[in-house]
Steps between C-alpha positions, in 0.01 A plus 500: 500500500124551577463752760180673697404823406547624816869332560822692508666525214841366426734687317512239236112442491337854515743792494832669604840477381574195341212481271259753470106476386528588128195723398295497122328771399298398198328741253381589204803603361778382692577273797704633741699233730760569753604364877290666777653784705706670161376755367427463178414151259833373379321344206250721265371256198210562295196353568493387086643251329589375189334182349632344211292217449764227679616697786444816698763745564499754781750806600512867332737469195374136458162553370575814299680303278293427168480096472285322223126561556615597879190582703473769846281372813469595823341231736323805690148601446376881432407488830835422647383126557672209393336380235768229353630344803771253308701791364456715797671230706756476256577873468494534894711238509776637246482841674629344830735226369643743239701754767355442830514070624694429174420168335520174680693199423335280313370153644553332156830615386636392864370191504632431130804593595497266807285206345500502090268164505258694709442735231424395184381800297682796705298807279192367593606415874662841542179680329306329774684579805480874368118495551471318781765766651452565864672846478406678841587264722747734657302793532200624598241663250328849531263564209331807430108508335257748412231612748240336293655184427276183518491220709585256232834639400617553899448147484679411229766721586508360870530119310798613254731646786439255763458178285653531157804748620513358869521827653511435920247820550271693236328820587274697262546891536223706332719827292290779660595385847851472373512812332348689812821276702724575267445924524522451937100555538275171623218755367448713205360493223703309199464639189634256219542546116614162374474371117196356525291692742501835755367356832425718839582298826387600881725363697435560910770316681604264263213362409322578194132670514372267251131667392727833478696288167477661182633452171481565139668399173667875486869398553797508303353277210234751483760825497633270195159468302478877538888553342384268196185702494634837460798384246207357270310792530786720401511769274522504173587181535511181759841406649574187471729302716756298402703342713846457570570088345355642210744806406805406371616846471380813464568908429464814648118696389375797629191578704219367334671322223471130336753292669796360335540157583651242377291181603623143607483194242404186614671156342208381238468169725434729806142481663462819661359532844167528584311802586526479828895558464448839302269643757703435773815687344248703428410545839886586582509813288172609625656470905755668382278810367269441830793578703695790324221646364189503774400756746264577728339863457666685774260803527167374583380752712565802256392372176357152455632287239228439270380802337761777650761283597509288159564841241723652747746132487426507101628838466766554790824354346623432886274216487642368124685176525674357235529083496651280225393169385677174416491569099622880585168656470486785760224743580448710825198505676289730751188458664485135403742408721256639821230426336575121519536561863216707557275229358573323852337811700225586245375247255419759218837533418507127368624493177255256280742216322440382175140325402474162563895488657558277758584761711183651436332178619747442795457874587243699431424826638528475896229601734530801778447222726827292377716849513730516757294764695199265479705199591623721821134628592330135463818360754479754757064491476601102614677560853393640777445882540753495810823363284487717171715780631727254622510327143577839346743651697688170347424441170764285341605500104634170359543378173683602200276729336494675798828603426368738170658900568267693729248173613531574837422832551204450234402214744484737788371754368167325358463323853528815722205655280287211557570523908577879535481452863684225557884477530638313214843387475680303197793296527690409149832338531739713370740205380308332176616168655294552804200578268490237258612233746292607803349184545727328537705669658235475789516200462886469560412706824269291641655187435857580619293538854602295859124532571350385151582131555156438587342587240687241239323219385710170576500213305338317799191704460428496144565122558201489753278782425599521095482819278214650624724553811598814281143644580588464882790645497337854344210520775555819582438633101260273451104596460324256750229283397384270697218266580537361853228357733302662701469442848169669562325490857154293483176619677531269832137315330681395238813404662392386786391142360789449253739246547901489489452362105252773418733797651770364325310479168357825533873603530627383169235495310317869544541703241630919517210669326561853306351703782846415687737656283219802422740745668376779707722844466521811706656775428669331210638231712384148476362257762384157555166379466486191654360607884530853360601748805701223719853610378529927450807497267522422097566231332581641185833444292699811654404366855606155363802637387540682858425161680795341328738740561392485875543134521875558304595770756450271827693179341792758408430615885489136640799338300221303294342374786155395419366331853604497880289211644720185574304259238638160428570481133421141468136498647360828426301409232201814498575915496262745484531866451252703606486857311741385201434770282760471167579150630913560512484358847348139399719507203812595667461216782476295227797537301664532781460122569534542878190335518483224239207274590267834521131560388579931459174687506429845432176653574348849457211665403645629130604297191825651513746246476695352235386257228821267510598350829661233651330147499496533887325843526096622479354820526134501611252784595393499863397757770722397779283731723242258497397226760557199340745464188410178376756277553603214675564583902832367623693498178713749408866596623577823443238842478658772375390850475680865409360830523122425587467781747199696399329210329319352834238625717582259766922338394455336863226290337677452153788377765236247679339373142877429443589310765249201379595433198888481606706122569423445892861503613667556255283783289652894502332804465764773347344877503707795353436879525621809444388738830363830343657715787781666384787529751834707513775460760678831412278755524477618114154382448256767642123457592377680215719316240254477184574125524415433860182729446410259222546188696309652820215555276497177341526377865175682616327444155507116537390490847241818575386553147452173323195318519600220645827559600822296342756658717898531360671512815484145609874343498561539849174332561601207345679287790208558747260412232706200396527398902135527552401299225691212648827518306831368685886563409423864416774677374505910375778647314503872418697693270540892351476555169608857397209609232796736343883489433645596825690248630826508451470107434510429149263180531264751732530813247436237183150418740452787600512683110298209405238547756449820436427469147244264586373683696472802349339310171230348739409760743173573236381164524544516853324830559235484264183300684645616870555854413179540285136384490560182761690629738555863559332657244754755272405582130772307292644847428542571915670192494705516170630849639625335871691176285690767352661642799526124628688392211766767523536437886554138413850608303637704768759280613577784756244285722612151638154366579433147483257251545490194661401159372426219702489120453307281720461147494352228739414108490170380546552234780433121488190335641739388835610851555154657444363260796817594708509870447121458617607360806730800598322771640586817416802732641357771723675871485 
């Protein structure tokens, strides 16, 4: 069954107890499967496979078996990327089917066994039904992908689980969100050493900083290359490994000595298997070193390791290790085991493989930049000034690797002496199962949630909207780029003898030139262009970021409620919102289907909303400050607005322009807003309260210092306004909204925790223009110096303030009423 996004699960469809989401974890090495809410992957299977030529053969034991001219792929890329999507469908498959759903009946064997004339070649017939195997149809699919994975393979991804496997919902999870999830922090900063690559992730409230994204090839492949590189560059001579299908038996040696092996004979007729097998038993032994042998140098701030730190390891036998190969070759080793290590802090302690290896072509010697120090430094430069000590008081460390003696604190260590005075806090699961399955085991988190229901992709969707409804679905990680049209406001000459056709064309057809997206900044904050100076707050991705999080918190507070006006779902037909911002609004309405026949759309003065949308929805640029917006008078249903207070000189006359362009009759205008006077009914908030200060100044820095004034205290304006401008059916609703977690109420707290945070990661972008060179005038470092003692009073929970927000919403009258509301004179007193 087909549902809306936005539906309630039932247990059957989504969630719960009779049949749980089952969750995929696909990497490099391994793909990790298990039902959402457990806590760890029931099914582990390697991520290679064997391929002998007439079949492929998946499963641990399976492909270490040697098989005639048997050859080892993985469908993944280098990258992480699916590069093969045939077998990775296949081995995705098997990892599910093999312990978790189990493997279905099969379609031709029943039908056989029912009808024999209806099945005339049963092999064939029950080869077929195998691949056209709708496996999921039972359970819902959470898959996790890397943070840089493509557009083309979420989309092929999306089309596997919800057409070839039938899933009923599909949601795409990106790993460093998961991760962050899966550790209890919606920010830090993940830290991941896969096989194929060591990425950094910001992560600010679940949702992935994307320009803060780095990666390079230095993962546990790499850690590998450098093993092979220091056994070949042995001395006096190179180790070679043999591994363990080759040794048939072998004898005790000392230290240093030849092996004594006996090696396995092959029958004459016996092709042996390719390369590609070798290497990857190969590849055993060496994880097998990489994780007995490897350490991270543990005294970094005495001595460091290269020069000092590498002759004190070689000649220190505390730091000997002995370690045996397959054949029974065994040697210790010292300072090559942290050397290996090292060579992920500081790249001059790469050692060089061997000339014209493919090792030495896959990796050559790594640049500062790709170190993990660099890869940290580059991430943090990315985000926003405000959110770094938040990202490193919770760094998180996933991945395998990460699991090498001594990582952690090395890890810390080389962070807190790049930010000396910043706090910096590491968390590193101490179970390896939480390490090396952190992903998904995030991903079992947030799928085993009541609330996450809405973000699955149902079959109905994909069905309308097809893959790219994947792209959707991620808005709020996604990097906006967008090209809407502009709505730009005409010099009356010009305008003034156009007609209806030539507005219209000028509508769709004008262009957005360069100069548009030619982003001012100030004080390292970013701002629109278009109309430059009309709105005083960023636009940039952490305010994006901040924006969607706002419009999350106030659907939590409202039950999901999106509109109050009493609209007619089968004849509203036009919706407008004014101030869209991110554009969750417009896209929310829509998938919510509560208006079906709607035109949604979104206009602001920033190209900040998402690429993908529904069909129904359209994001244009517009100044709804000005006179005359363009459009056809008498023709829309619904205005909405949220949180426009300080972006009018006059709202009463962005109220009037309003009024025109709504349905006569049947046309609502909706206005929300947050009143900037902070109120307490107990008596714990004080006059002085940094916070209050704050909003008093922001109160007298929008009306008696800005030139011309956009004033923020206008929500209890908003009736008169609305009553004056000739609106009937008026109706005003207001409700607190604790900006802390006071209430004893858990929905209130949850709000009230949220709001905080929001505000607390805004209260820059707020203060910035009003506080400095517009408004009243502070250097950036008066102004830096009062946020501080504004964010702390924003935690202290000791203080039940609230503030009040306040949704008002009137009908512009018909033509009949209009006349007879003129004829009324007006009540005196």
């Amino acid at each position: 069954m087909a549902l809306n996004s936005r539906d309630e699960p039932k247990t059957a469809e989504y969630a719960g107890d009779e049949v749980s989401a089952l969750v995929l974890d696909p990497g490099y090495y391994s793909v990790r499967a298990g039902f959402a809410g457990e806590d760890t992957p029931k099914s582990v299977v390697p991520s290679f496979y064997a391929d002998t030529g007439s079949a492929i053969l998946f499963g641990d034991h399976v492909i270490d078996v040697p098989r005639d001219n048997v050859a080892i792929k993985n469908p993944m890329g280098n990258d992480g990327i699916v590069e093969d999507w045939d077998a990775a469908q296949a081995l995705w498959k098997y990892t599910f089917a093999s312990k978790l759903t189990g493997v279905r009946p099969n379609r031709a064997l029943q039908e056989w066994l029912n009808n024999p004339e209806n099945v005339p070649n049963l092999h064939k017939a029950m080869a077929d039904a195998v691949d056209t195997e709708r496996c999921l149809e039972e359970h819902p699919l959470f898959l996790t992908e890397p943070s840089w994975n493509n557009a083309k393979a979420r989309e092929k991804a999306t089309e596997i689980a919800l057409e070839s496997w039938a899933t009923p919902a599909f949601y795409l999870g990106r790993s460093g969100v998961m991760a962050a999830f899966g550790a209890g922090k919606p920010t830090a900063l993940v830290i991941d050493i896969g096989a194929t690559q060591l990425s950094v992730t910001p992560v600010h409230d679940g949702m992935i900083l994307k320009k803060g994204v780095m990666k390079s090839n230095l993962g546990g492949n790499y850690m590998s290359s450098q093993v092979r590189a220091m056994l070949a560059a042995n001395e006096p001579q190179p180790i070679i490994i043999r591994p363990h299908y080759l040794i048939k038996s072998k004898q005790p040696v000392d230290a240093g000595q030849s092996p004594n092996a006996v090696l396995r004979e092959f029958p004459p007729a016996f092709t042996p298997p390719q390369e590609s097998f070798r290497r990857y038993q190969e590849e055993k032994v060496v994880l097998e070193f990489k994780e007995l042998m490897l350490q991270a140098w543990n005294h970094p701030s005495q001595q460091p390791f290269r020069g000092q730190g590498e002759l004190l390891t070689r000649e220190n036998g505390q730091y000997m290790h002995p370690f045996e190969f397959p054949d029974g070759y065994n040697q210790t080793f010292s300072s090559e085991r942290f050397r290996i290590v090292e060579s992920l802090f500081d790249n001059q302690n790469y050692i060089p493989p061997p000339a014209g290896s493919e090792d030495a072509a896959q990796w050559p010697q790594p640049d500062a930049q790709s170190t993990l120090p660099g890869l940290i430094r580059q991430s943090l430069g990315q985000v926003d000034v405000d959110i770094r000590p938040n990202l490193l008081s919770n760094i998180v460390l996933t991945g395998s690797a990460t699991l090498i003696k001594g990582f952690a604190d090395r890890v810390q260590y080389e962070v807190q002496k790049m930010y000396p005075s910043t706090r910096v806090r590491l968390q590193a699961a101490g179970m390896p199962v939480e390490r090396k399955y952190g992903s998904w085991i995030g991903g079992s988190i947030m799928a085993s949630l009541g609330t996450f229901h809405q973000m699955w992709i149902s079959k109905k969707e994909y069905d309308e909207h097809g893959a790219s409804i994947v792209e959707k679905r991620s808005v709020m990680s996604k990097t906006p780029n967008l090209t809407p049209v502009i709505i730009e406001s005409p010099a009356a000459e010009s305008v003034s003898g156009s007609s209806e056709t030539e507005v219209d064309q000028m509508r769709n057809t004008q262009s957005l030139s360069e100069s548009i997206t030619d982003y001012p900044t100030y004080w390292g904050r970013r701002y629109h262009r278009y109309h430059e100076g009309a709105y005083l707050y960023p636009n940039d991705d952490v305010e994006c970021e901040r924006l969607n999080q706002l419009h999350e918190i106030f659907r939590l507070h409202f039950d999901g409620r999106l509109y109050w006006s009493p609209l007619d779902p089968d004849t509203t037909t036009k919706v407008l919102d004014l101030g869209t911002g991110t554009g969750l609004w417009p896209i929310d309405l829509s998938d919510s289907n509560l208006l079906p026949r709607a035109e949604i759309t979104g206009v602001d003065l920033s190209i900040i909303q998402p690429e993908v949308v529904p069909r129904n929805v359209f994001f244009e640029i517009q100044d709804c400050s000005d006179p005359d917006w363009y459009r056809d008078e008498g023709s829309i249903d619904l205005i909405h607005s949220r949180f426009m207070a300080g972006s009018f000189v006059s709202y009463k006359n962005a109220i009037k322009t309003s009024r025109k362009y709504l349905k006569p009759g049947t046309g609502w205008l909706e206005l929300h807003e947050i009143h900037y006077n902070l109120q307490c009914d107990d008596g714990t908030m004080k006059s002085d309260w940094p916070l209050k200060r704050w909003e008093e100044t922001m109160d007298y820095a929008s009306t008696k210092k800005l030139k011309p004034p956009r004033p923020l205290r206008v929500a209890g304006e908003l009736k008169e306004w609305m009553q004056l401008s000739g609106f009937v059916d008026i109706q005003e609703h207001i409700q607190k909204i604790p900006i802390s977690p006071w209430p004893r109420d858990s929905r209130l707290k949850e709000v009230g925790k949220r709001l905080a945070q929001n505000l607390a990661d805004g209260i820059a972008g707020f203060s910035y223009k009003l506080l400095g060179d517009y408004g009243m005038g502070w250097s950036r470092e008066e102004v830096e110096l009062n946020l501080m003692e504004v964010r702390k009073s924003i935690k202290d929970v000791s203080v039940h303030a609230y503030v009040q927000y306040w949704t008002v919403y009137g009908r512009r009258p018909s033509k009949e009423e209009e006349r007879a509301l003129r004829r009324v004179p007006p009540a005196v007193g």
